[in-house]
Backbone bond lengths (Angstrom), bond angles and torsions (degrees), N, CA, C in turn:
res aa  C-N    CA-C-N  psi(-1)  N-CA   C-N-CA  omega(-1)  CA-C   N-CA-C  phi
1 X - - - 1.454 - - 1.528 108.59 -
2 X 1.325 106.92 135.76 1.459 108.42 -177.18 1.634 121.17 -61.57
3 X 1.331 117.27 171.59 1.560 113.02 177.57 1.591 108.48 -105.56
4 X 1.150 129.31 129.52 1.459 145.67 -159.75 1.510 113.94 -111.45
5 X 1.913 119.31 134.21 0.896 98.19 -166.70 1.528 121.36 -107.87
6 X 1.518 141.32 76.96 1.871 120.94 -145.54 1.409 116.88 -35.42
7 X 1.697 97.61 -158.56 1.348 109.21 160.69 1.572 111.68 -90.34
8 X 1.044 140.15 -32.87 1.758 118.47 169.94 1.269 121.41 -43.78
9 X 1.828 130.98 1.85 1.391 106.47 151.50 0.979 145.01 -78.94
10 X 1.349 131.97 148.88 1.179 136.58 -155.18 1.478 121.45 -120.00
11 X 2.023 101.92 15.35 1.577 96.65 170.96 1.519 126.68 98.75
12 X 1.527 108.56 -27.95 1.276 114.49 169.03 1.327 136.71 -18.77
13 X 1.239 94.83 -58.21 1.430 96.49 168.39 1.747 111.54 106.95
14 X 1.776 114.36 -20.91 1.304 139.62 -179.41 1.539 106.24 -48.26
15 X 1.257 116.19 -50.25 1.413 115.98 169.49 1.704 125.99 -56.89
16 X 0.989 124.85 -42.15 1.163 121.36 -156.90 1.690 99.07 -95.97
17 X 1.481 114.58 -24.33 1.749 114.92 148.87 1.191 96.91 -20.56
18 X 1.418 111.61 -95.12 1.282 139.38 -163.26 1.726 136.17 -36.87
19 X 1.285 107.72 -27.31 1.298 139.12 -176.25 1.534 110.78 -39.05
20 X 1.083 138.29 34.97 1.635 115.63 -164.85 1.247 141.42 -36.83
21 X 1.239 110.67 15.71 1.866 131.52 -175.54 1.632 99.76 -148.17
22 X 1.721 129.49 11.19 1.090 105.47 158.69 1.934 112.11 81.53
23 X 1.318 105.79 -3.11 1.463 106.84 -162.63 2.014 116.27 -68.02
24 X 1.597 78.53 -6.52 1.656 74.40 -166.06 1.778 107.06 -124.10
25 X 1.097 116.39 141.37 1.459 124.69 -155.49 2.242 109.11 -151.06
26 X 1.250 101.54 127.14 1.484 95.85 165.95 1.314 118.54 6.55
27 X 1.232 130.83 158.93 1.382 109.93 135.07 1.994 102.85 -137.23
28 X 1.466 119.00 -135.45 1.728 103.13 172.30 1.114 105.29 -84.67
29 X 1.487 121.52 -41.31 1.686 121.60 -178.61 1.187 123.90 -102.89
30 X 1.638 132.86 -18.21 1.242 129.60 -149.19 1.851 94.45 -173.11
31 X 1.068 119.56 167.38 1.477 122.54 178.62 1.655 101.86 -82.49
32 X 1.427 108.83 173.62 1.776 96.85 -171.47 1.465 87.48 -165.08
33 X 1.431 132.11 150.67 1.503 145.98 -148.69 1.812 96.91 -131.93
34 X 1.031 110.48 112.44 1.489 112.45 174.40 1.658 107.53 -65.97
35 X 1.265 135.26 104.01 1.202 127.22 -175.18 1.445 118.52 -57.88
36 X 1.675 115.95 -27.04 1.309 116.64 178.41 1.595 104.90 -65.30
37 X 1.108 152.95 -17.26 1.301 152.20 -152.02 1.546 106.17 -135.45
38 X 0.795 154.39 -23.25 1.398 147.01 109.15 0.967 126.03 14.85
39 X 1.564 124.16 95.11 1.568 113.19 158.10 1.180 131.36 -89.20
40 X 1.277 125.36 34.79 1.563 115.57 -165.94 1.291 119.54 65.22
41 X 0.757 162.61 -21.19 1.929 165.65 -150.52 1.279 119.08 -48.78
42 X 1.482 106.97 -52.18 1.715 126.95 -177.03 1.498 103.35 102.24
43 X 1.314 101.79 -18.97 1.799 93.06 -153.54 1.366 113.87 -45.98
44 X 1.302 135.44 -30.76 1.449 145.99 171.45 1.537 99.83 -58.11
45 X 0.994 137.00 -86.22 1.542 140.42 -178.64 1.465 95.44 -16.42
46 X 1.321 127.79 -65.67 1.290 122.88 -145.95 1.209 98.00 -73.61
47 X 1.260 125.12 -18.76 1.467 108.55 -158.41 2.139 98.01 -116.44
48 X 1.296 92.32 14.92 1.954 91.80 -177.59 1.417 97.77 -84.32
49 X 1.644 124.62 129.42 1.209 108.00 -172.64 1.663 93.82 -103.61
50 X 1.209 134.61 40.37 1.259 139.39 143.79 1.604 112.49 -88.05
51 X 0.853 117.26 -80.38 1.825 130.96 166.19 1.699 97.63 138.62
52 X 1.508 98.40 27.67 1.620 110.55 176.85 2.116 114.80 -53.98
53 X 1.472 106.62 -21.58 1.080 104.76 -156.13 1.761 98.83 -107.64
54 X 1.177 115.46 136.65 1.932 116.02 -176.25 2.028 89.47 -140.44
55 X 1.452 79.99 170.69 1.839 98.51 161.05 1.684 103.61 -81.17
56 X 1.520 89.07 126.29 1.508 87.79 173.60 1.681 116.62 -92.93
């Protein structure tokens, strides 16, 4: 199951560094994780210093 991003982000941008497949990109309000491209990893979670990002 893919990793999902709420509303407590705040834009950083820390996640999508991190991404090793690229899955995560801007979005209009908040960053947003293409679920098709997603491998599961976490690596984004760990590194959101909100804790905006979970398994969806």
């Amino acid at each position: 199951m893919a990793y999902v991003i709420n509303d407590t982000c705040v834009s950083c941008g820390s996640c999508a560094g991190e991404c090793p497949v690229g899955a995560i990109s801007a979005g209009a309000s908040q960053y947003e994780i293409d679920a098709t491209a997603c491998i599961d990893c976490g690596t984004c979670a760990g590194v959101c210093p909100t804790g905006a990002i979970s398994q969806g």
